[in-house]
VMD Tcl script that builds the backbone (N, CA, C; Angstrom):
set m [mol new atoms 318]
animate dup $m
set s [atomselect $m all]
$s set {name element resname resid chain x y z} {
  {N N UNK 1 A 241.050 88.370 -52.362}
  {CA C UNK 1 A 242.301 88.843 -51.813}
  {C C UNK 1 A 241.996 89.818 -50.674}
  {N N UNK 2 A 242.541 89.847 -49.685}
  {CA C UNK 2 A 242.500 90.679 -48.218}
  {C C UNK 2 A 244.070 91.451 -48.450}
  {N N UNK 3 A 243.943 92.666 -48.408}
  {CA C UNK 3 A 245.693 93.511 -48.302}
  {C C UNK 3 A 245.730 94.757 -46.526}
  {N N UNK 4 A 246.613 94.841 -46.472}
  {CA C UNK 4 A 246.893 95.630 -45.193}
  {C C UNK 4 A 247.332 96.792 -45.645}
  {N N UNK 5 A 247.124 98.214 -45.482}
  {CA C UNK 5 A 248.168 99.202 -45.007}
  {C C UNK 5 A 248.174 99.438 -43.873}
  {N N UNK 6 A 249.824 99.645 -43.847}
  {CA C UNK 6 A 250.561 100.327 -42.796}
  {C C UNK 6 A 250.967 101.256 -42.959}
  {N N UNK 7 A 250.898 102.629 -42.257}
  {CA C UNK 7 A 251.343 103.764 -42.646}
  {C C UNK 7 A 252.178 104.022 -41.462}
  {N N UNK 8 A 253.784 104.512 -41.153}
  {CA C UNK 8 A 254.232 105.372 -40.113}
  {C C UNK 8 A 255.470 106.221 -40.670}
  {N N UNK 9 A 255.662 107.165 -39.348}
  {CA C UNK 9 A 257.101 108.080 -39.820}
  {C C UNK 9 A 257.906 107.469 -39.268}
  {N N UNK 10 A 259.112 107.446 -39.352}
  {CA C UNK 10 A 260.293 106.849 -39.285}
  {C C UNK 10 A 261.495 108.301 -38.436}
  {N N UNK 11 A 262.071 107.805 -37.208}
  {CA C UNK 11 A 262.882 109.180 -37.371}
  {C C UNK 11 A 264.267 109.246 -38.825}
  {N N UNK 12 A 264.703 110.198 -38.675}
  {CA C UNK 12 A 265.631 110.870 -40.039}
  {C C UNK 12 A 266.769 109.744 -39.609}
  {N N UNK 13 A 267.381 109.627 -41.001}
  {CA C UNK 13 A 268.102 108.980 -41.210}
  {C C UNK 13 A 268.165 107.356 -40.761}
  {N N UNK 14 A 267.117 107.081 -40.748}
  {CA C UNK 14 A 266.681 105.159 -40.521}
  {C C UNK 14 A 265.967 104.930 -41.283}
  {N N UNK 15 A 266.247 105.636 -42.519}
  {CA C UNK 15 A 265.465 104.850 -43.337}
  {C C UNK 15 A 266.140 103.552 -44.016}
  {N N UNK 16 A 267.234 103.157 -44.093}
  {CA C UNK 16 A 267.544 102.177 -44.624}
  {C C UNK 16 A 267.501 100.611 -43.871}
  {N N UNK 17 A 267.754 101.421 -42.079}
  {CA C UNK 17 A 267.305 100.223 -41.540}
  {C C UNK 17 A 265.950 99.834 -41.283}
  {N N UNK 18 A 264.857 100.401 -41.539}
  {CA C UNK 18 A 263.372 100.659 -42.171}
  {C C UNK 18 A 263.053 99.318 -43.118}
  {N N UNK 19 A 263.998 99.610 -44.595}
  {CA C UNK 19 A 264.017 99.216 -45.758}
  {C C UNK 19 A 264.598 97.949 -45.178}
  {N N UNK 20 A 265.711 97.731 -44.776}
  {CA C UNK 20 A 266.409 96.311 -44.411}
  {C C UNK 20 A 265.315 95.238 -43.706}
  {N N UNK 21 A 264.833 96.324 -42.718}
  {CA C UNK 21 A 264.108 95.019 -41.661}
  {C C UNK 21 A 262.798 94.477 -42.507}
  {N N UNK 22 A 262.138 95.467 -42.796}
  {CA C UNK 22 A 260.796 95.638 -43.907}
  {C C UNK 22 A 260.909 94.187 -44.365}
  {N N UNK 23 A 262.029 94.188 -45.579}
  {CA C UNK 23 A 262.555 93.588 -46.655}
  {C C UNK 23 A 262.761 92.074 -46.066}
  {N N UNK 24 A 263.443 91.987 -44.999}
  {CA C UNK 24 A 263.621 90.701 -44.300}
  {C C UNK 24 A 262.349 89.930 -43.518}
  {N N UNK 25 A 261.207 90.849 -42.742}
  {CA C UNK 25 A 259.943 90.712 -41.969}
  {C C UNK 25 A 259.373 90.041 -43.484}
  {N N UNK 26 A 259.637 90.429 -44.316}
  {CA C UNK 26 A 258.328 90.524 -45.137}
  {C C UNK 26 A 258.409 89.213 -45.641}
  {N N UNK 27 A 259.635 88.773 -46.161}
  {CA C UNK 27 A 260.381 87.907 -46.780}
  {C C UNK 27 A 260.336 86.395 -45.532}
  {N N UNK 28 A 260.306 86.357 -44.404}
  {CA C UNK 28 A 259.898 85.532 -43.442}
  {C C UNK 28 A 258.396 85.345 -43.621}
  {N N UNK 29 A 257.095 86.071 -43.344}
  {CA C UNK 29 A 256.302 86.319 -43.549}
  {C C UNK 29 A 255.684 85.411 -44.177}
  {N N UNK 30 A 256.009 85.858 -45.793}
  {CA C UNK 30 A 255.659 85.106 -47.110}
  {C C UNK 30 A 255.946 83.551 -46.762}
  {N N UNK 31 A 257.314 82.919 -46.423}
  {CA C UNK 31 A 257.431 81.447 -46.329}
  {C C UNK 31 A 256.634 81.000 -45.350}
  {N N UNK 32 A 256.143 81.662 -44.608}
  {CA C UNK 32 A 255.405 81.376 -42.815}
  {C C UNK 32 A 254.399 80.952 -43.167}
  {N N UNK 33 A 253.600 81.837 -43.610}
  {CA C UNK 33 A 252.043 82.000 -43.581}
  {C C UNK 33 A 251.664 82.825 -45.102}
  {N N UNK 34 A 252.477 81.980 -45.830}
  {CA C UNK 34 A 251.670 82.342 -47.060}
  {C C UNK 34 A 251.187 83.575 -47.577}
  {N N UNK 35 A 251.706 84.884 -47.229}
  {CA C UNK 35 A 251.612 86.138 -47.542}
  {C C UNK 35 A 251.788 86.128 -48.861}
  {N N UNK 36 A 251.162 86.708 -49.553}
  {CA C UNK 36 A 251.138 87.326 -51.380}
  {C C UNK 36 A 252.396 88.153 -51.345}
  {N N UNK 37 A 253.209 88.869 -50.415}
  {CA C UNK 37 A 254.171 89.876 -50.874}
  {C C UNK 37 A 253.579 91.310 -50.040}
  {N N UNK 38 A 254.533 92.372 -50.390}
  {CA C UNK 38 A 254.236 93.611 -49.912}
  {C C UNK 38 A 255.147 94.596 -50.865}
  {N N UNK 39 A 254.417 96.065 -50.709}
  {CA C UNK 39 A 255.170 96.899 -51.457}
  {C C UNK 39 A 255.829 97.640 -50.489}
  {N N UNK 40 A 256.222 98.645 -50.334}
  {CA C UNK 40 A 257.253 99.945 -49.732}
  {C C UNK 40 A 256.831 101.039 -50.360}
  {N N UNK 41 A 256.289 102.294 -49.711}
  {CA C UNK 41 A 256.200 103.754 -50.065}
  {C C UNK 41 A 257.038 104.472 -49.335}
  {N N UNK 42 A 257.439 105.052 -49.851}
  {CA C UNK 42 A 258.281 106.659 -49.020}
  {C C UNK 42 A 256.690 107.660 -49.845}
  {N N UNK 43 A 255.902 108.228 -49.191}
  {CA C UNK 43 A 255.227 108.900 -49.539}
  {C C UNK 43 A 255.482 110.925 -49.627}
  {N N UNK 44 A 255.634 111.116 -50.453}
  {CA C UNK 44 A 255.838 112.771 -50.534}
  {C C UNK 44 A 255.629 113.152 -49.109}
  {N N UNK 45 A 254.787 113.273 -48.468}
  {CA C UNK 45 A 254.843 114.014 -46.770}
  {C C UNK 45 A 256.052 113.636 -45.754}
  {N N UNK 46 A 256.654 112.451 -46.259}
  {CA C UNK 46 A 257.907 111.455 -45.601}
  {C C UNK 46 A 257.482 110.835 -44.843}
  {N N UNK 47 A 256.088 110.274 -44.748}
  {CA C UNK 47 A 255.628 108.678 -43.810}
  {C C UNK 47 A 256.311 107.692 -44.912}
  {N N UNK 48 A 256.062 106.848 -44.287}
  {CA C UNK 48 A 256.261 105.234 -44.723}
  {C C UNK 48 A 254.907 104.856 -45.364}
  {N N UNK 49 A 255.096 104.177 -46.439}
  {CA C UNK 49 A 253.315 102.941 -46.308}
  {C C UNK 49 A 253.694 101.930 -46.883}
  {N N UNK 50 A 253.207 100.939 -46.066}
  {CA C UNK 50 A 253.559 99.466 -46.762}
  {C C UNK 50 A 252.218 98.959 -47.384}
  {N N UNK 51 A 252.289 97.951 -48.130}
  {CA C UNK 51 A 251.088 97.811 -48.877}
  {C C UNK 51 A 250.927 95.974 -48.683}
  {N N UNK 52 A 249.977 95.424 -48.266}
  {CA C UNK 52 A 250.727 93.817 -48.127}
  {C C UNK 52 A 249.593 93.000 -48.562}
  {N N UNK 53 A 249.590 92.620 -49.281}
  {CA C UNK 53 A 248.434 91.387 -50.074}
  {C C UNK 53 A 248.465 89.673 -48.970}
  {N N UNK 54 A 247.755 89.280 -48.985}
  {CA C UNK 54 A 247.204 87.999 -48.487}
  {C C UNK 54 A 246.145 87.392 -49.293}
  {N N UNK 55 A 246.133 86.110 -49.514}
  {CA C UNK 55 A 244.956 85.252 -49.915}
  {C C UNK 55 A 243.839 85.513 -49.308}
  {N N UNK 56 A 243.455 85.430 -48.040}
  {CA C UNK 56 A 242.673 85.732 -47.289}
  {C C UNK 56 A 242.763 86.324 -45.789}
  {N N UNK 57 A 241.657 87.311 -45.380}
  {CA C UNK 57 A 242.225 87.455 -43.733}
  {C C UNK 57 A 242.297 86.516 -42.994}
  {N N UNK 58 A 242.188 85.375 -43.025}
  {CA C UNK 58 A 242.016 83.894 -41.571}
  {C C UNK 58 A 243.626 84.139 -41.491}
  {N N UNK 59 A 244.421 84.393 -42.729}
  {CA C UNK 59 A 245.853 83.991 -42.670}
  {C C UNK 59 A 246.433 85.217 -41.939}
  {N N UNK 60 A 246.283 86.472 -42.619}
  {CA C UNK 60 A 246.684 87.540 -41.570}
  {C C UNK 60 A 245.948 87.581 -40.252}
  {N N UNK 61 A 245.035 87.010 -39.997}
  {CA C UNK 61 A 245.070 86.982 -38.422}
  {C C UNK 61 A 245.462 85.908 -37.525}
  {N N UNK 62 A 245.678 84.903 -38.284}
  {CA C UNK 62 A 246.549 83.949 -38.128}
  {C C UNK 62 A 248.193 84.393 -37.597}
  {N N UNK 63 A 248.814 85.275 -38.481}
  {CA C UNK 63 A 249.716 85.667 -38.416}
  {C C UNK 63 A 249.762 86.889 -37.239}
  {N N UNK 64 A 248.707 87.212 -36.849}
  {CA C UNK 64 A 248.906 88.613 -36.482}
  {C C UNK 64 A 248.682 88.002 -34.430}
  {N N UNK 65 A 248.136 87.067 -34.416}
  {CA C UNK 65 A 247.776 85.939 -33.109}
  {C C UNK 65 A 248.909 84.953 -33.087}
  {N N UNK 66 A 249.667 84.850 -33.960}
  {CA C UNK 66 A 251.069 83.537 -33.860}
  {C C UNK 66 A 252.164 84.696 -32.865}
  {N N UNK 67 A 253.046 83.880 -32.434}
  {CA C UNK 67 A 254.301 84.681 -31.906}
  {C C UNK 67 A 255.232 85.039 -33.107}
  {N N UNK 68 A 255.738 86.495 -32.828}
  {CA C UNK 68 A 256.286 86.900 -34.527}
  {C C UNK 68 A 257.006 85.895 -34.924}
  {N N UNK 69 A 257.411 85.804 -36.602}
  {CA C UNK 69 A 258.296 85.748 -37.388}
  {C C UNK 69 A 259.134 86.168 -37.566}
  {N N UNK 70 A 259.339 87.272 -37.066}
  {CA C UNK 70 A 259.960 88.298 -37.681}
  {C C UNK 70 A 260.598 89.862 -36.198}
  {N N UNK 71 A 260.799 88.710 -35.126}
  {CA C UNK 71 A 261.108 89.811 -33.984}
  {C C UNK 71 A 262.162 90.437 -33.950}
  {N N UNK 72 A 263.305 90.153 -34.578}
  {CA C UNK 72 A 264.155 91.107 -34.523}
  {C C UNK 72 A 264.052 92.384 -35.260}
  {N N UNK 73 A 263.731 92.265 -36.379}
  {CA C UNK 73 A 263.202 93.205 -37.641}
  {C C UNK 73 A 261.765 93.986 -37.107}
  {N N UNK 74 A 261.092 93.260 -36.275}
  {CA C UNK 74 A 259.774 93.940 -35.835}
  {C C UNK 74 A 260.220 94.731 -34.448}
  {N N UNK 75 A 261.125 94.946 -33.883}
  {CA C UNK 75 A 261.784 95.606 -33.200}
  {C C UNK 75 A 262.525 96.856 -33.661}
  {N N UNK 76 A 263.225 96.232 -34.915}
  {CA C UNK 76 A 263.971 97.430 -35.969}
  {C C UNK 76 A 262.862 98.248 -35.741}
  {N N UNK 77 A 261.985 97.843 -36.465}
  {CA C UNK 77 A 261.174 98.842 -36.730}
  {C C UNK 77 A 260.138 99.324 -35.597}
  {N N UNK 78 A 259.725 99.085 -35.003}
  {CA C UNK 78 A 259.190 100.078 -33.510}
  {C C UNK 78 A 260.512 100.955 -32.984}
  {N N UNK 79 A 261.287 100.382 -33.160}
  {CA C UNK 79 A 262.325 101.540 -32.304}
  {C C UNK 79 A 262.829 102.477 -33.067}
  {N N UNK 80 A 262.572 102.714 -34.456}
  {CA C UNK 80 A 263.112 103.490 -35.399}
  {C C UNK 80 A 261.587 104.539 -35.674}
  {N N UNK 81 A 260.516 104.254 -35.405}
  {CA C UNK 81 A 259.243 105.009 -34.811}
  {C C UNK 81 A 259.049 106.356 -34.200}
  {N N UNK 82 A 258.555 106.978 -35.610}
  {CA C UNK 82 A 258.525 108.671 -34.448}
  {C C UNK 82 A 257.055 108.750 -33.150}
  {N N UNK 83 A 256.075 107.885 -34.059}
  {CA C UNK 83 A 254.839 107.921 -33.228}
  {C C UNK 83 A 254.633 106.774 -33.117}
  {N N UNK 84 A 255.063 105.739 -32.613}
  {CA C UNK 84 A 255.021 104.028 -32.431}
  {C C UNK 84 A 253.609 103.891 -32.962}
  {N N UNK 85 A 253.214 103.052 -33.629}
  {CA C UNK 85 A 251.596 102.602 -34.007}
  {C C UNK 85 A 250.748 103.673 -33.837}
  {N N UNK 86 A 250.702 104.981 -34.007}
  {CA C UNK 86 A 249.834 105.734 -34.238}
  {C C UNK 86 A 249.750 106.918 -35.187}
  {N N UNK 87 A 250.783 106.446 -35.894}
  {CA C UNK 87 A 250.564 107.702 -37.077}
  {C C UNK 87 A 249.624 106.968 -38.614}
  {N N UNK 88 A 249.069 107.360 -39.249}
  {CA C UNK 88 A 247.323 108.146 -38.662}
  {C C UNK 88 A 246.791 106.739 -38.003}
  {N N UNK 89 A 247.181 105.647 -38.475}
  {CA C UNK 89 A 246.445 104.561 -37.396}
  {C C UNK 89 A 247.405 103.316 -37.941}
  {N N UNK 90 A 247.573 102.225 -36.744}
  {CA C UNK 90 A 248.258 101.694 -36.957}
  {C C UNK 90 A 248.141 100.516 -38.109}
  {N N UNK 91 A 247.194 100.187 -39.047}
  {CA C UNK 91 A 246.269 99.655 -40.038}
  {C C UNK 91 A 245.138 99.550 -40.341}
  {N N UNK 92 A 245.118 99.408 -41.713}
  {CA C UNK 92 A 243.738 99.653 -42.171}
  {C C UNK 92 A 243.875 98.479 -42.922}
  {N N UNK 93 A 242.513 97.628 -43.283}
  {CA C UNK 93 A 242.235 96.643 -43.606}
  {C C UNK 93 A 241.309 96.175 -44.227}
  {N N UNK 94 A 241.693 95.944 -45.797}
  {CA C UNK 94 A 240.759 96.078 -46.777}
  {C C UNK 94 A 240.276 94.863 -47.806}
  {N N UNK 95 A 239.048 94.804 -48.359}
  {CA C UNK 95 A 238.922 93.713 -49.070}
  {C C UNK 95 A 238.979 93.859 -50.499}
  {N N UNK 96 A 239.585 92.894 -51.454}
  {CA C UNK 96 A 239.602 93.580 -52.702}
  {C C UNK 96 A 238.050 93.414 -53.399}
  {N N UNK 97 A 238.376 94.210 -54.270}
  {CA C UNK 97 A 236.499 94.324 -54.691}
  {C C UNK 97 A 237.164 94.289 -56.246}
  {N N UNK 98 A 238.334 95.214 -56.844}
  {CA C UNK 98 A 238.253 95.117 -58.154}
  {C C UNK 98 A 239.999 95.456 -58.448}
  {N N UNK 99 A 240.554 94.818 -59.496}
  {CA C UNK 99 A 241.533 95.189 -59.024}
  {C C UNK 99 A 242.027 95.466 -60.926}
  {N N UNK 100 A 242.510 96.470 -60.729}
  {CA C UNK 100 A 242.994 96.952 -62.416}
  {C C UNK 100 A 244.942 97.199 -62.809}
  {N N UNK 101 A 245.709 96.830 -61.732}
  {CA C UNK 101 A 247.009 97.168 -61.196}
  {C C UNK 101 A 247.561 95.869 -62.585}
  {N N UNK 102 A 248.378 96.458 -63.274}
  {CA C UNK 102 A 248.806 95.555 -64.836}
  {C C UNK 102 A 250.335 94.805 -63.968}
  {N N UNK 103 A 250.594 94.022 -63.964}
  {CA C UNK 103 A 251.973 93.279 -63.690}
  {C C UNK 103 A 252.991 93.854 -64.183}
  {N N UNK 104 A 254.067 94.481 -64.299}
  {CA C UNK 104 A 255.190 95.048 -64.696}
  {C C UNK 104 A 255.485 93.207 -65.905}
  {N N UNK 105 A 255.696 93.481 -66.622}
  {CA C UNK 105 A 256.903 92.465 -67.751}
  {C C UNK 105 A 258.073 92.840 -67.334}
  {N N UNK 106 A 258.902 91.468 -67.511}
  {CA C UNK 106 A 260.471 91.431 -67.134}
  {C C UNK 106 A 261.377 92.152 -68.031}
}
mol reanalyze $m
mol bondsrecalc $m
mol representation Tube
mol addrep $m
């Protein structure tokens, strides 16, 4: 498994259109190119972090080299941006090595 974070601040009071576009990008995404899903943080300091699983990186860079999926919502969100792609960096990109996270039951 290959996952992404994204970390940024958001200015005040957009956070829901944050949450909306997120929710919709992400949800395109997944049917596109086979994305595993993503989570949503509001982190105590008040950044954002998204958390986003993939099968493998060929697919997120696949995705990341295609013309968006997801441009209206990927607009939401740059323009709702206190530091556009640079708060602390615009992703980090990791491989799983071990993973102990239990599935929630319905």
């Amino acid at each position: 498994m290959f996952v992404v974070l994204y970390r940024w601040r958001i200015r005040s009071g957009k956070e829901k259109q944050l949450r909306e576009a997120w929710v919709s990008a992400t949800k395109k995404i997944m049917v596109r190119y086979g994305a595993l899903g993503s989570r949503l943080h509001l982190a105590e300091d008040g950044s954002w972090v998204a958390y986003a699983q993939w099968p493998d990186k060929e697919r997120w860079l696949l995705m990341r080299s295609s013309p968006p999926v997801a441009p209206v919502e990927f607009e939401v969100m740059r323009g709702i941006e206190e530091d556009a792609g640079t708060f602390p960096f615009p992703f980090l990109t990791m491989d799983l090595t071990d993973d102990m996270i239990a599935e929630p039951s319905s």
